[in-house]
N, C-alpha and C positions, 0 to 999 in steps of 0.2 A: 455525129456524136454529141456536140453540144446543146442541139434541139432534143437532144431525146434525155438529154442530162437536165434540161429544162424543165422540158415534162414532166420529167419524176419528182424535179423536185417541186413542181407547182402541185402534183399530186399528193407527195408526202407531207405537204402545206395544209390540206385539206383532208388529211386522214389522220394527221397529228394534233387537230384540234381539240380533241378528249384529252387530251395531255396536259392542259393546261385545265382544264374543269380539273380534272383529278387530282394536279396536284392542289389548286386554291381551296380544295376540298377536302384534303386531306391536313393542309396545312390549317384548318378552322377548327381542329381538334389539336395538331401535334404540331408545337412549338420546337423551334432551335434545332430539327435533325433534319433539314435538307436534304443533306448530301446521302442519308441514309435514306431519305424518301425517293429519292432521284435514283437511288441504285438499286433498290427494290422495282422501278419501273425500269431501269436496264435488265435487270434478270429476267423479269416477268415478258420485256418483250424478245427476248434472247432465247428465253425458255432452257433462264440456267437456274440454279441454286446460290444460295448465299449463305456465308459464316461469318457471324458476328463476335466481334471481341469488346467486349467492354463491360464495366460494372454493373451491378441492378440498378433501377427505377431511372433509365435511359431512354424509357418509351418503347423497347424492342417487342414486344407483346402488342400496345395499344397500337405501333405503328401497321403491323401486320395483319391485328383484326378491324381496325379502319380501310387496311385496303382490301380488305375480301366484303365488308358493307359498301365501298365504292364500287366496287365491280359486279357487287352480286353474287359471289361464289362462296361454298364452304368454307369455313374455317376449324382446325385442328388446333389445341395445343398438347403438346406431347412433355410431360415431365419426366427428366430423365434421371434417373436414381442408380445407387449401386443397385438394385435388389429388380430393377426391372429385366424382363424375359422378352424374345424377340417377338413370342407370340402376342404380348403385349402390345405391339405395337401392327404386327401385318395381321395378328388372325391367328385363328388356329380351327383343325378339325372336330366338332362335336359331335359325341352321339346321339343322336332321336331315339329314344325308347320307342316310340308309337311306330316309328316307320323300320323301326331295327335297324338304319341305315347311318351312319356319316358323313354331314354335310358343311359345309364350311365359312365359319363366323368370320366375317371381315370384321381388321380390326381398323384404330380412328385411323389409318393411311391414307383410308379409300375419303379420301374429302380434295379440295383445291388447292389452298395457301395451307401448309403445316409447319406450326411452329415447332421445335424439336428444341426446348428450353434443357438450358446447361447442359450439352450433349455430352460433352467431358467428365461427367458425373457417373455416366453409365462405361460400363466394361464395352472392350471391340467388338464381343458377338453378339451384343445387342447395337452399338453402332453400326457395322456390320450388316444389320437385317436391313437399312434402308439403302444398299448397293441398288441391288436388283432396282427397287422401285424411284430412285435418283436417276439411275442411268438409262434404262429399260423402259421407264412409265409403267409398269406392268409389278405384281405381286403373285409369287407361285407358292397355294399353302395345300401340302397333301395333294401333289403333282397335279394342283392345276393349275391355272396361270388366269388372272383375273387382270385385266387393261385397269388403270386407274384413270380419270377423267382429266378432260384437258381445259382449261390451264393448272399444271401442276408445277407450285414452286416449296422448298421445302427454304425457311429460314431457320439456320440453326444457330444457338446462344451458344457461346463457350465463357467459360471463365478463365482469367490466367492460369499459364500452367501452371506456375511454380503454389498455388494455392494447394492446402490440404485435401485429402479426398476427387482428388481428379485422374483422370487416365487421358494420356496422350493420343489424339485420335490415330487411327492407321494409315499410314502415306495412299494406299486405295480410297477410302473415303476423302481425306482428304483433296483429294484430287477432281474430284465431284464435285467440289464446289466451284461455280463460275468465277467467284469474286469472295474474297474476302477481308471486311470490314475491318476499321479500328476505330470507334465511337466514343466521345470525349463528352465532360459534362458542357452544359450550357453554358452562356457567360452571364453576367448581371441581370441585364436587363431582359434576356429572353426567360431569364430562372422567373423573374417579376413574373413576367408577363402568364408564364407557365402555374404558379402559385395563385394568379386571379383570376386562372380561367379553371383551374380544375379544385381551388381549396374551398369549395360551394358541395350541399345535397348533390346534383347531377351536375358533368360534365358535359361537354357536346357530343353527340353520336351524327358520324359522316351517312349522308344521304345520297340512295344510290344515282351515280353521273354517268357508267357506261356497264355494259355485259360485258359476260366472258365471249360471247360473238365478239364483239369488237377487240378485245386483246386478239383473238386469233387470226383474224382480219390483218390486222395488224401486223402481226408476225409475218403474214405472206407480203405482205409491204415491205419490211425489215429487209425480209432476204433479195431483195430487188435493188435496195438501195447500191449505188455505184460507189466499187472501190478500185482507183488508182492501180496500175500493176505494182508502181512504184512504193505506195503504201503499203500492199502486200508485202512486197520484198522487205520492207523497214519490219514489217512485225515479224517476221521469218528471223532477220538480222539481230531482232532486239532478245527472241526469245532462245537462237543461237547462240546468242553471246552467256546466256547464262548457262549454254553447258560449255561451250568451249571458247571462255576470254583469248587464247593466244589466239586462235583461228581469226576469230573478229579481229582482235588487232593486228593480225597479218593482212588480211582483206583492206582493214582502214589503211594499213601503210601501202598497199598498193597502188589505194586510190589517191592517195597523197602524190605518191610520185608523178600520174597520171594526170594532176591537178597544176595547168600553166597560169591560172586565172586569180591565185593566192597570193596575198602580201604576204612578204617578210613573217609580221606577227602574226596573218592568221595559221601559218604552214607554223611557228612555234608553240600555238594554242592547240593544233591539229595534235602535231607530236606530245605534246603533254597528257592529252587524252589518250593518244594511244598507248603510251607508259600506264597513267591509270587503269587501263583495260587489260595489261599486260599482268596489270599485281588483282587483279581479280582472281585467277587461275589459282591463289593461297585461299583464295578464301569463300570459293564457292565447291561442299562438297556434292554434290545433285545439282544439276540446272533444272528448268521446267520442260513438261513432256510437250510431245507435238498435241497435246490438250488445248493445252496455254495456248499455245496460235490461234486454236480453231476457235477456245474463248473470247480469245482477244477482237479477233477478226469480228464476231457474232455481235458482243458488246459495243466495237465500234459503231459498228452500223445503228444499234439500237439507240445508242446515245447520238447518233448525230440524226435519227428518226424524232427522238426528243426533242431537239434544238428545231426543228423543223425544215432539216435540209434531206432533199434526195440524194446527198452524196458523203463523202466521210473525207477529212482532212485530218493531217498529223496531226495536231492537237486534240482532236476524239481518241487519237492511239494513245498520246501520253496520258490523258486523265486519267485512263483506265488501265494503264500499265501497274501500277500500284496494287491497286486491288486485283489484275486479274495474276499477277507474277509472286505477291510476297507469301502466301503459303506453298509456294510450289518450289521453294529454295534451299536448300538444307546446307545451312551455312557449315566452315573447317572450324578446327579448335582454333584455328590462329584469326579466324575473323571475335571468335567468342573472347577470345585473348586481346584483340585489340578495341573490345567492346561495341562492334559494329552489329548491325540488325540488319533483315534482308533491306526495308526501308532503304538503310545507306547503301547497299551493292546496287541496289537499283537504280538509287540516283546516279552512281555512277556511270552505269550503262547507261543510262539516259543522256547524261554531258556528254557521253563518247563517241554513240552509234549517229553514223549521219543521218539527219531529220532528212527528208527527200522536200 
């Protein structure tokens, strides 16, 4: 087991090498959003979707058409408005006067990277129309069914709910998304740095450092990457906990009793978490679906493919526990009451559930 854990990872050393061109490449355009860059390359090697939350002029747009000029592949942006139509976005059937017949116009979907700006703008039946093609890879217009191309990641912009003119997306879409972000401005010196490199006639435009062959490539690498049974169990455990806190903290106190090998203080630090997981049960009404696992699980792997390891440790689980759990939470009135966000339930669970 450990030579062959070697292997992979001497292999995923050597296949991971575009990962570093791409991001130094990406970063010689797009200042201060790392972690947004970094998770744009977990999705893409996951072959998830991403939801972004944050203000304008954040770079979410430039970050997205820089990565389909590094890769090589289409790019989409999709503006989303009250007044937009589904056909707007998949296509719709036309008729040919010459041919007398109807044939059917693909709309901007059919492209690689699509950006789906302020998607919260438009009503659910046009959110709605990118199920099929999110989850499916695939668009059905006038019962036919057209594959969309691969790599396909859709980034979508939201703005705060509580803003005027917005609609709440719907727990199905929702749920489509691998990961979802929360984007902050820059600080001082990276805003500098950001104002002397774009306040000029032309900015920098990224030059292409790998194909969509090589994402795909890749992706069959990802899935190879070795994970722990134990690891498993942990994201099973983590993403349990947020449908059913007593269950977890009955399990934790099991394992407490089971546990001869504890000081005093830590079986008192043990028990205190398992209280905190006990008052979770108020204040979570929806945990996450067995989505969230298989996200989790997918993510991991991609992000420790990133790092350049053939295997995935607890700490790939936590990084991404965040992003891949906090829209999949649907907090009680008594967590809103006590002015908690999924963020805080998370942490919780996080403090509580035993790391392996």
């Amino acid at each position: 087991m450990e030579a062959s854990i070697a292997a992979l990872n001497e292999r995923v050393q050597q296949e991971a090498g575009f990962v570093a061109r791409l991001k130094a490449e990406m970063s010689r355009v797009i200042v201060g959003q790392d972690y947004l860059v970094e998770r744009l390359l977990v999705a893409l090697l996951a072959n998830g979707h991403v939801l972004v939350e944050g203000v304008p002029g954040l770079a979410k747009t430039l970050a997205v058409r820089t990565l389909s000029r590094a890769i090589d592949t289409g790019f989409q942006r999709l503006q989303f408005t009250p007044d937009l139509l589904p056909a707007d976005i998949i296509g719709t059937m036309i008729y040919d006067e010459r041919t007398k017949e109807f044939f059917a116009k693909q709309g901007p979907i059919f492209s690689n990277l699509i950006l789906a700006d302020e998607i919260n703008r438009a009503p659910a039946k046009v959110q709605s129309a990118l199920l099929e093609a999110m989850q499916e890879r695939q668009v059905t217009i006038g019962g036919q069914t057209f594959k969309l191309d691969e790599p396909f990641l859709v980034l979508a912009t939201q703005n705060p709910i509580e803003q005027e003119g917005t609609y709440p997306l719907p727990e199905a879409q929702v749920d489509r998304f691998m990961l979802k972000l929360r984007i902050t401005y820059p600080d001082k010196a990276q805003e500098l740095a950001i104002l002397r490199r774009w306040a000029k006639k032309e900015g920098p435009v990224a030059e292409v450092v790998c194909t969509a062959a090589d994402i795909l490539h890749a992706r069959d690498v990802v899935h190879e990457i070795y994970m722990d049974e134990k690891i498993e169990q942990y994201i099973v455990d983590l993403v349990c906990a947020t449908r059913d806190p007593e269950g977890a903290a009955e399990d934790a106190r099991q394992r407490l009793r089971e546990r001869r090998d504890l000081t005093e203080e830590q079986r008192r630090a043990w028990e205190q978490g398992i209280q905190t997981l006990e008052a979770c049960r108020e204040l979570i009404e929806y945990g996450a679906s067995p989505r969230a696992s298989i996200c989790l699980t997918l993510s991991a792997r991609a992000y420790a493919f990133i790092q350049g390891r053939g295997y995935v440790v607890p700490d790939d689980v936590i990084a991404l526990a965040h992003d891949v759990l906090r829209h999949r939470l649907l907090l009680s009135y008594e967590a809103e009451a006590e002015g908690l966000s999924s963020e805080d339930v998370i942490d919780r669970i996080l403090r509580t559930v035993e790391i392996p």
